[in-house]
C-alpha positions, 0 to 999 in steps of 0.5 A, spaced: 688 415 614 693 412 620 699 413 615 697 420 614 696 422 622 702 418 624 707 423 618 704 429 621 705 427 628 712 424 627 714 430 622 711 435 629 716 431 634 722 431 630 721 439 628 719 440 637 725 436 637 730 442 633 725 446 636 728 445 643 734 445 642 734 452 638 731 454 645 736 451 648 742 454 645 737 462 644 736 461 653 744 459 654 746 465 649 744 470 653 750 470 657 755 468 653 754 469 646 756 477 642 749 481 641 750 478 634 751 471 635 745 472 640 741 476 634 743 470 630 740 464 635 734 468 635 733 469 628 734 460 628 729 459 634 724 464 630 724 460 623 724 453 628 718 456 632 713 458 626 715 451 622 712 447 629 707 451 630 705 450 622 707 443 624 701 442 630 696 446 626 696 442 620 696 436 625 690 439 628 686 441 622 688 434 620 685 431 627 678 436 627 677 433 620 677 425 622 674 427 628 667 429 625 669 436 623 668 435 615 673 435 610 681 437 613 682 444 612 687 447 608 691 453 609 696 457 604 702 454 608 700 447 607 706 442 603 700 442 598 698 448 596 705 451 595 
């Protein structure tokens, strides 16, 4: 169980951390970059983005069921359902 949380916790920093960086580059493109390059950092920023809070939501799901929830839930976007 320990195993399990700290791979959903490490997997969730490390796509925060390309997450910020995606928000980051989207932020300073604003000024500096083509309207297609800007279409191009947010098209990356967007992917990121929904992948961290796929992240956070199986590590939620993950805590409610350890904390006396039941059993963990399962969405359709989870690694094991796909």
């Amino acid at each position: 169980m320990l195993a399990q949380l700290a791979s959903l916790q490490a997997n969730m920093l490390e796509l925060a951390k390309h997450r910020n960086t995606a928000l980051r580059l989207l932020a300073a493109s604003r000024h500096a970059a083509t309207l297609e390059a800007q279409r191009e950092f947010w098209l990356e920023f967007s992917l990121l983005d929904q992948e961290y809070r796929s992240a956070v939501h199986r590590l939620a799901r993950f805590c409610h069921a350890y904390r006396g929830g039941g059993a963990p839930l399962r969405a359709a976007n989870d690694e094991g359902a796909r």
